[in-house]
C-alpha positions as CSV (number, residue, x, y, z in Angstrom):
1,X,-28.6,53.2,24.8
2,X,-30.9,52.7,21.5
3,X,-34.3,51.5,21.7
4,X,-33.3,49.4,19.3
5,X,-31.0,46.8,21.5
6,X,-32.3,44.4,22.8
7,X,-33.3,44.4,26.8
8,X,-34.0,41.4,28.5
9,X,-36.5,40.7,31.4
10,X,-37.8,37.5,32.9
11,X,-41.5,35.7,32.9
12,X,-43.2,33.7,35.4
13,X,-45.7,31.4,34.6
14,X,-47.2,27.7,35.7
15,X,-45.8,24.7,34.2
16,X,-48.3,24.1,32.4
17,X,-48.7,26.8,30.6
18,X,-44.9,26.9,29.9
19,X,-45.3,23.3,28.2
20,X,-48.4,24.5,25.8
21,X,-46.4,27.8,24.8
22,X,-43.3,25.7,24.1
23,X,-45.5,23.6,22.2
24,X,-46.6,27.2,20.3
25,X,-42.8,28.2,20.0
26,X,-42.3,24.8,18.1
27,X,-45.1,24.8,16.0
28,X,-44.8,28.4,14.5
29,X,-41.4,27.2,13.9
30,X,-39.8,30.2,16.2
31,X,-36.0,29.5,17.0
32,X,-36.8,30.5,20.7
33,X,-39.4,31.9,23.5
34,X,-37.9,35.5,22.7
35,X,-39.5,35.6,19.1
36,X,-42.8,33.9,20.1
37,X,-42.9,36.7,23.0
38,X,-42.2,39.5,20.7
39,X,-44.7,38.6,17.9
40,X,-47.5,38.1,20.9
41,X,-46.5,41.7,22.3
42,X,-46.7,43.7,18.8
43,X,-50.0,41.7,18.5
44,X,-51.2,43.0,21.9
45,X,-50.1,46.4,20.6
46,X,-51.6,46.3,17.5
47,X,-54.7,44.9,19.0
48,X,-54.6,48.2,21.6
49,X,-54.6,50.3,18.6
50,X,-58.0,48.7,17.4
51,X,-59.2,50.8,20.6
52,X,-58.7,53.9,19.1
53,X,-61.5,54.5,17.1
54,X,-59.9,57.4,14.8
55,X,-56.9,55.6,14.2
56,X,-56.4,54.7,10.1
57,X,-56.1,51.4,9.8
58,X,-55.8,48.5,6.7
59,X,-57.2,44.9,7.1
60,X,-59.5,42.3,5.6
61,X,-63.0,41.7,6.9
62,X,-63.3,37.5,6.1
63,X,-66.7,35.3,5.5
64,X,-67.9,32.2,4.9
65,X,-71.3,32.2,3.9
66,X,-74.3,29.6,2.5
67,X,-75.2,31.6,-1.0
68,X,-78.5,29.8,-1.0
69,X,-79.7,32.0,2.0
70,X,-82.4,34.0,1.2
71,X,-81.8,38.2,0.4
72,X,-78.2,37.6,1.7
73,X,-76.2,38.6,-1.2
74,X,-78.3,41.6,-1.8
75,X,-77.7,42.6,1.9
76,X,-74.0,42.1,1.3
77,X,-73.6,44.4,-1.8
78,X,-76.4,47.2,-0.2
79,X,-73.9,47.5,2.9
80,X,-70.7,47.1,0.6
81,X,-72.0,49.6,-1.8
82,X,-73.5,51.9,1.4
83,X,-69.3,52.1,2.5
84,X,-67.5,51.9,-0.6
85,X,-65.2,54.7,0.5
86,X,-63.8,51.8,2.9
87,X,-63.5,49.0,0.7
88,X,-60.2,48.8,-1.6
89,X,-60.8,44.8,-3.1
90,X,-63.2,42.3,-2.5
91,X,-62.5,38.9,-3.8
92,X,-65.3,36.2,-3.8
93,X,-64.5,32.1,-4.0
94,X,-66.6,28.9,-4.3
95,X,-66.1,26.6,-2.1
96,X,-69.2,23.6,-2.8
97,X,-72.4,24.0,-4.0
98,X,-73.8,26.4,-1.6
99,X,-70.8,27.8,0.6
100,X,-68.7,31.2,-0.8
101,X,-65.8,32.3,0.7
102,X,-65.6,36.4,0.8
103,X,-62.6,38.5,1.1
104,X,-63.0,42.2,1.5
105,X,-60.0,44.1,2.0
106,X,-60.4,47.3,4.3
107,X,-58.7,50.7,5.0
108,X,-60.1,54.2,6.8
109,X,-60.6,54.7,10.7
110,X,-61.2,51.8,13.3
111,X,-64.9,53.1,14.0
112,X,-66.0,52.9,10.4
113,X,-64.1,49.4,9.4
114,X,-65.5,48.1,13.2
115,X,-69.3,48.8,12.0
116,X,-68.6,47.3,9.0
117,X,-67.2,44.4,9.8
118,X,-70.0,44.1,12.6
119,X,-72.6,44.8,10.4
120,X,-71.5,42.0,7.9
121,X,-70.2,39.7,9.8
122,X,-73.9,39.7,11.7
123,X,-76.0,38.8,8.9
124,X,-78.3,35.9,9.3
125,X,-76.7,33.2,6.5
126,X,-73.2,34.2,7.5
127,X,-71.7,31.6,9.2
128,X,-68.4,33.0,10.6
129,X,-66.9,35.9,10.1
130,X,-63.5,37.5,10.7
131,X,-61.7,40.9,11.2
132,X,-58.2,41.5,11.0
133,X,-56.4,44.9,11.2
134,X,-52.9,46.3,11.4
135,X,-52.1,50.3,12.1
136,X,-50.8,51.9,9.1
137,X,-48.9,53.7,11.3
138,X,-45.8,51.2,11.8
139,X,-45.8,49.6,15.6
């Protein structure tokens, strides 16, 4: 047999539970449980992978800041410019009068992109921040 067929296996789980997933399956727009259950799988994987900390990865580093916040923006460029051998893009938006939108897109090993998103994402003015990654390595 392929890896590549399909095998099937069965899932236990409380009612409830069942109900909200279904409730996931039809809001993602999946044609069944199967798809839902293989998406969350290669995101579990893919997530596992973030534990390696020399594994290459590519991903975007997200926040939403207040631009009025005092030494902020210099902060942001001193650490952006201190790992520049990280960053590919960095897109910035406005979204009012004092809130930016930040897009910084990422590649090099999971310890390097991890302490720069964590340094980043820390800084006092930033008011959420978010990391996502993929292997470059397919899954």
């Amino acid at each position: 047999m392929q890896d590549s067929m399909l095998k099937r296996f069965s899932v236990s789980m409380e009612g409830s539970l069942l109900r909200k997933f279904d409730q996931l399956v039809t809001l993602k727009g999946y044609e069944n449980r199967s798809e839902a259950v293989r998406d969350l799988v290669r995101e579990a994987i893919v997530q596992q992978s973030y534990e390696d900390s020399e594994q290459m990865i590519a991903g975007s580093i997200l926040l939403f800041y207040n631009h009025h916040r005092r030494n902020l923006l210099e902060e942001m460029t001193e650490i952006q410019h201190e790992r520049h051998d990280l960053i590919l893009a960095t897109t910035h938006f406005h979204l009012d009068q004092g809130s930016c939108l930040e897009l910084i897109v990422v590649k090099g090993k999971v310890k390097d992109i991890r302490e720069l998103s964590h340094r980043l994402t820390s800084l006092k003015g930033v008011d959420y921040g978010n990391f996502t990654v993929a292997p470059i390595e397919q899954v």
